[in-house]
PAKOLZA-941055 format. One line per 2 residues: number of its first residue (from 1); their letters; for each residue x, y, z of N, C-alpha, C. Coordinates in steps of 0.05 Angstrom, whole numbers. Example, Ala and Ser with C-alpha at 12.3 -4.5 7.8 and 13.67 -1.06 7.14 Angstrom:
<drenkols>
1> as> 264:-114:156:246:-90:156:264:-66:156 | 257:-45:142:273:-21:143:258:1:157 .
</drenkols>
This chain:
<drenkols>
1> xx> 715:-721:12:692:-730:27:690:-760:27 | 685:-772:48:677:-802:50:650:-808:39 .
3> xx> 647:-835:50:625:-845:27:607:-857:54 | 609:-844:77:597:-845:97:593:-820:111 .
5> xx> 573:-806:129:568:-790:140:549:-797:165 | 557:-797:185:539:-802:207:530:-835:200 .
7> xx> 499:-841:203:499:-861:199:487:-865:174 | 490:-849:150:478:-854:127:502:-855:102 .
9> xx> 493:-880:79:521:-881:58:511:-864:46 | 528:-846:31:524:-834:12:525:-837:-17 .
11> xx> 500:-830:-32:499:-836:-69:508:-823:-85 | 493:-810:-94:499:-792:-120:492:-765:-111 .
13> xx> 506:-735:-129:492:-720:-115:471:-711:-135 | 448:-706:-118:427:-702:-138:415:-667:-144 .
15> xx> 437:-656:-132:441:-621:-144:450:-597:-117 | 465:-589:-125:483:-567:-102:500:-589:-87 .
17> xx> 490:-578:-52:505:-592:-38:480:-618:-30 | 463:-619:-36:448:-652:-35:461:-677:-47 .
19> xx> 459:-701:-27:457:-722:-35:450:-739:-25 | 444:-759:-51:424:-786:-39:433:-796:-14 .
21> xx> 421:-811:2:433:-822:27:409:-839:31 | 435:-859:46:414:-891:49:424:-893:88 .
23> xx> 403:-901:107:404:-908:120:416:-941:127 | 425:-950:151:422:-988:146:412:-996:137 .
25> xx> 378:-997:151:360:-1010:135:359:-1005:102 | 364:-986:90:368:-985:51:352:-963:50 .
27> xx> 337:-950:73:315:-926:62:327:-898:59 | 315:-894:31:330:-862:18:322:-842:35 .
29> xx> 341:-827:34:335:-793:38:353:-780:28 | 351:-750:24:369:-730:8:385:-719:41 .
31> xx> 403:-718:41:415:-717:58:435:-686:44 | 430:-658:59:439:-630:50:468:-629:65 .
33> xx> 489:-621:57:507:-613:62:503:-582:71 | 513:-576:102:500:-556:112:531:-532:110 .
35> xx> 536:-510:110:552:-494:121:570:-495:141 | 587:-481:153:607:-489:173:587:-484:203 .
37> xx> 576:-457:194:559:-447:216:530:-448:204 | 513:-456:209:486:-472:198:469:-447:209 .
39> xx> 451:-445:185:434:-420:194:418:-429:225 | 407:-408:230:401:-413:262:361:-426:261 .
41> xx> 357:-433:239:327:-437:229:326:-473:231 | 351:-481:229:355:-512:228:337:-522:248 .
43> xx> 343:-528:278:345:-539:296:307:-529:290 | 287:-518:285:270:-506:282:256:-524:263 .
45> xx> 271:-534:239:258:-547:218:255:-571:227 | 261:-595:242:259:-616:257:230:-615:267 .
47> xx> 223:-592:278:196:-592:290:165:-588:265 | 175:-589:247:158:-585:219:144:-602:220 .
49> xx> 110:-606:213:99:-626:215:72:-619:189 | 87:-633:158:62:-630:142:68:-648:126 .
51> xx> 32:-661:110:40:-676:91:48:-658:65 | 51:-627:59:63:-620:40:94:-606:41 .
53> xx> 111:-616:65:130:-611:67:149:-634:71 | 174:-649:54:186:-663:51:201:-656:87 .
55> xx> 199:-684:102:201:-686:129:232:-687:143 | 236:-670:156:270:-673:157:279:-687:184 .
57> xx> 291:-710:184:288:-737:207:307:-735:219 | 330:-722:207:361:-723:218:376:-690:217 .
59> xx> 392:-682:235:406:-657:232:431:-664:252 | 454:-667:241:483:-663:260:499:-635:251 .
61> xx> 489:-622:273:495:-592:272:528:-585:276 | 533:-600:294:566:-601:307:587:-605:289 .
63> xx> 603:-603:297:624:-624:277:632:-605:250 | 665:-635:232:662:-614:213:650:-615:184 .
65> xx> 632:-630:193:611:-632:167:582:-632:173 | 577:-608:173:540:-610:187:531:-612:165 .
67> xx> 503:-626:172:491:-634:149:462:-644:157 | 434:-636:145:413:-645:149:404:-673:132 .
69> xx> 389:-679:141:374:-706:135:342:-705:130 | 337:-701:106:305:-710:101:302:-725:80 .
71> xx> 269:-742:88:248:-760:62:262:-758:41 | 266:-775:32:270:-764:-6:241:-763:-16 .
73> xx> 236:-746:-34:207:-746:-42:215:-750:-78 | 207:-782:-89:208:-779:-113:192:-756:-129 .
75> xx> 191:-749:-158:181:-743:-175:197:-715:-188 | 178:-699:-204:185:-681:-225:174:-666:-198 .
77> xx> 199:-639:-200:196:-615:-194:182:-603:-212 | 161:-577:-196:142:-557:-209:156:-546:-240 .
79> xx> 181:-537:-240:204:-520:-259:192:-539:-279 | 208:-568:-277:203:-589:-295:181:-595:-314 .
81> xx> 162:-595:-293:135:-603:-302:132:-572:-320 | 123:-545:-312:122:-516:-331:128:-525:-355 .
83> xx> 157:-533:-357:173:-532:-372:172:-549:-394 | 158:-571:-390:146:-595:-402:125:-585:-411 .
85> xx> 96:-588:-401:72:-585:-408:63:-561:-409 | 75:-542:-391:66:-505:-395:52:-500:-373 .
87> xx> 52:-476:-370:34:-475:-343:0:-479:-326 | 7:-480:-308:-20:-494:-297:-45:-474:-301 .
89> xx> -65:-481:-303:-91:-464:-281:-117:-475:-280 | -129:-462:-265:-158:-481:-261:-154:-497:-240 .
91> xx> -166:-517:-225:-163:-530:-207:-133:-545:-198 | -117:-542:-218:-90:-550:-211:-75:-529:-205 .
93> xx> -78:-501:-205:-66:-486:-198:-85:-478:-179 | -101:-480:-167:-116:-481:-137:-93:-493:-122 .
95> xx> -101:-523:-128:-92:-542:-109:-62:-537:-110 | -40:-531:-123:-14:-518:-121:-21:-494:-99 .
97> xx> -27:-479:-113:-29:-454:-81:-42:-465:-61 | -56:-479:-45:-66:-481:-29:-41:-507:-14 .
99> xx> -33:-525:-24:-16:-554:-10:9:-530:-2 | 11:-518:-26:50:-502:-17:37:-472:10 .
101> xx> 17:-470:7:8:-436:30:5:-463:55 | -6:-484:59:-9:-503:80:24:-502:89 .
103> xx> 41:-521:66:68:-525:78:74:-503:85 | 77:-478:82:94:-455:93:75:-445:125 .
105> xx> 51:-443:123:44:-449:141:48:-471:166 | 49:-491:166:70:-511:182:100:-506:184 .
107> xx> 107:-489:165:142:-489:174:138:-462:190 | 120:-440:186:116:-420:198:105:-424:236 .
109> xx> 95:-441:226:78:-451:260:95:-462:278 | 122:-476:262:145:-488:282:168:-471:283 .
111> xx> 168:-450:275:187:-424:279:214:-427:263 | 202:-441:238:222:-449:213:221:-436:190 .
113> xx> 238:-419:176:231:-406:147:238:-424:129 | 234:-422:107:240:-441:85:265:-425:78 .
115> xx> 259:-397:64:291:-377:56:292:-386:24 | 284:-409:15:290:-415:-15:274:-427:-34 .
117> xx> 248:-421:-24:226:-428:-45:223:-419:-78 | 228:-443:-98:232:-437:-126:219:-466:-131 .
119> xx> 210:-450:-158:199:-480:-176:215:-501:-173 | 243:-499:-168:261:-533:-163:246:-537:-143 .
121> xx> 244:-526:-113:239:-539:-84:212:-546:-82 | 200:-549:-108:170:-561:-101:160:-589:-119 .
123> xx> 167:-609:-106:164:-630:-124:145:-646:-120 | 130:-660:-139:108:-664:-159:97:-684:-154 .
125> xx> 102:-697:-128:98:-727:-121:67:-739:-128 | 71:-770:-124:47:-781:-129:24:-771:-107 .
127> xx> 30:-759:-75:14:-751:-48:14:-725:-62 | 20:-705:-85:18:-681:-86:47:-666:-81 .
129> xx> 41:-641:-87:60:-621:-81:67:-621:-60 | 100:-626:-47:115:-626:-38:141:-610:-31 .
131> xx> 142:-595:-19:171:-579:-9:191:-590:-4 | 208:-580:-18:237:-597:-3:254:-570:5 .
133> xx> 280:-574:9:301:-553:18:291:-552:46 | 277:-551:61:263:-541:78:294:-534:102 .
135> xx> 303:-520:115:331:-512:127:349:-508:123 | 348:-509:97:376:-512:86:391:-480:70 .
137> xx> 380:-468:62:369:-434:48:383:-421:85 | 393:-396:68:400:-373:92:374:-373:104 .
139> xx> 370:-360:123:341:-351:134:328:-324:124 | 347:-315:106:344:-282:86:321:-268:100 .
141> xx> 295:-275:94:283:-244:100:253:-259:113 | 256:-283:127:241:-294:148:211:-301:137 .
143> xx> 198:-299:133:158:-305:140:160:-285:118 | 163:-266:106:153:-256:86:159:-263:74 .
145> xx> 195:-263:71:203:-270:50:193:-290:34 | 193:-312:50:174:-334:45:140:-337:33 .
147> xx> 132:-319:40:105:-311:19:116:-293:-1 | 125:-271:-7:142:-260:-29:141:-286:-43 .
149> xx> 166:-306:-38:168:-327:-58:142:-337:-64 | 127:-354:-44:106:-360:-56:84:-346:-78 .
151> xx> 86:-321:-73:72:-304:-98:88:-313:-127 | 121:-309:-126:130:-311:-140:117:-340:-156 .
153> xx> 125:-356:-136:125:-387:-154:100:-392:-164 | 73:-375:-151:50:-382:-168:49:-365:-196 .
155> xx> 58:-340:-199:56:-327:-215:76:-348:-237 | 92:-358:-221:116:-377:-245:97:-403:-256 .
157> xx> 76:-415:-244:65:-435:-248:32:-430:-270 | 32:-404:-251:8:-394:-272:22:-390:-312 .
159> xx> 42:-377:-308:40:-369:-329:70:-377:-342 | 87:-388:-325:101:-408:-345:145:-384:-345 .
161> xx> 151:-397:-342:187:-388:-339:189:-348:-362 | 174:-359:-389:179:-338:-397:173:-313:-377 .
163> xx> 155:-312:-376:138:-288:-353:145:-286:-335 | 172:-300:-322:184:-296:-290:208:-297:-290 .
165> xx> 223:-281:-303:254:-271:-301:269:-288:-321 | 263:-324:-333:277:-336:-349:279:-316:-373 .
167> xx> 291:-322:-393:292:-313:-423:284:-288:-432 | 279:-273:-414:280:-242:-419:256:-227:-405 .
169> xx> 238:-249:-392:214:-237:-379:216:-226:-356 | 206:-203:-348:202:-192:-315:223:-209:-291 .
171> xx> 245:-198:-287:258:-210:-268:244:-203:-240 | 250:-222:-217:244:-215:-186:249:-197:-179 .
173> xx> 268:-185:-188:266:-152:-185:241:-134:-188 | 237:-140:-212:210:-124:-224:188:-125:-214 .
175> xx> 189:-156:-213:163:-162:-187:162:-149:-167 | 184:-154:-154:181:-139:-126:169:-109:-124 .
177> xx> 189:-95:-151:178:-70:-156:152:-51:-158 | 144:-74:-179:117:-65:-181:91:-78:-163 .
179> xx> 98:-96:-142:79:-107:-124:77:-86:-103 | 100:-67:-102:109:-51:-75:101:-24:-84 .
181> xx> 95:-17:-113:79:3:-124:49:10:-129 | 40:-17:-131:7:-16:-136:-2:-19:-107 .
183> xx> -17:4:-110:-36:16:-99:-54:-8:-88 | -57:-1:-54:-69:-22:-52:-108:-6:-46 .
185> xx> -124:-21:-55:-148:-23:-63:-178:-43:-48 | -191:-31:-24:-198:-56:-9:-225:-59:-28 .
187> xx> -229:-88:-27:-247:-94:-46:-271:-87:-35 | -273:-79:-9:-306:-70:1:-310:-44:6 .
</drenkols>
C-alpha cells in the first residue's frame, strides 16, 4: 500500500482497516479501508447529518482500493472509559442513551445502518458521545440490528464488560436469548 490514497496521506493505523489521514491543507480524518465490493449502505452514509455521529466527507467507491473518509473525532472510546472508571449511571448514562438513540436515528433517517455498534465505535469526545465506523460494518441485520446493539452497549455501559460477554459474563448470545423470551408486559 502507498502512503497516498486519493487525495489524503496516510498515518498510522489506528485499528483494523482504519487509518489516520491528512488532507493538503494538514486536517485529520480516519480514513476506513473499504472491501473489494463495499456494502451497499455506503453511498447512504454521506447523507448522515448529526452532531453525535462522526461525519463521513469522502467515499471512492470504484477502483482498487475503496475506501471511506470521515472527521477524526479525538478522545477515549466508551470500552476505554468502562474499563477505566467502571460503569456509568444516573445522568451520564441518560445522556449516553439519548446522544447514541439521536445518532442512530440520523443514520436511520438517511437510509444508512451503522451494522457495528460496540463500546469501541462510541467515542468520548469533548462535544459528547460520538459514533464512528459509521459505513463501514456489513449492513447485517439493518435498523434493528442496530437498536439490538444499542440495548446491548447500554446494558455494557450500565453495568460494566464483566456483565456483557467479556470474562465469563452473559455473552450476546444470551442476551439475545433471553430478550426474545421475556414476556412482553404493557405497563398500562
Amino acid at each position: 500500500m502507498t502512503d497516498r490514497l486519493g487525495g489524503y496521506w496516510l498515518g498510522s493505523r489506528l485499528g483494523g482497516a482504519v487509518h489516520d489521514a491528512y488532507d493538503e491543507s494538514g486536517t485529520r480524518y480516519a480514513l476506513t479501508l473499504l472491501p473489494a465490493r463495499p456494502p451497499g449502505h455506503v453511498k447512504a452514509a454521506l447523507r448522515v447529518r448529526s452532531l453525535c455521529v462522526a461525519r463521513v466527507v469522502d467515499a471512492c467507491l470504484d477502483g482498487d482500493a475503496p475506501y471511506l473518509v470521515s472527521e477524526y473525532v479525538p478522545g477515549p472510546t466508551l470500552a476505554e472509559v468502562v474499563g477505566r472508571r467502571g460503569p456509568y449511571g444516573g445522568d451520564d448514562l441518560y445522556r449516553l442513551a439519548a446522544a447514541t438513540a439521536t445518532a442512530l436515528a440520523a443514520i436511520h433517517e438517511a437510509g444508512a445502518v451503522h451494522g457495528g455498534l460496540t463500546p469501541d465505535r462510541v467515542v468520548l469526545g469533548g462535544e459528547g458521545p460520538r459514533l464512528v465506523g459509521l459505513g463501514t460494518a456489513a449492513d447485517g441485520s439493518g435498523p434493528p440490528g442496530d437498536v439490538r446493539d444499542w440495548g446491548r452497549l447500554l446494558v455494557f455501559a450500565a453495568y460494566g464488560p464483566a456483565f456483557c460477554g467479556r470474562y465469563g459474563g452473559p455473552s450476546p448470545t444470551d442476551w439475545d436469548r433471553y430478550l426474545s423470551e421475556v414476556p412482553y408486559r404493557p405497563v398500562c
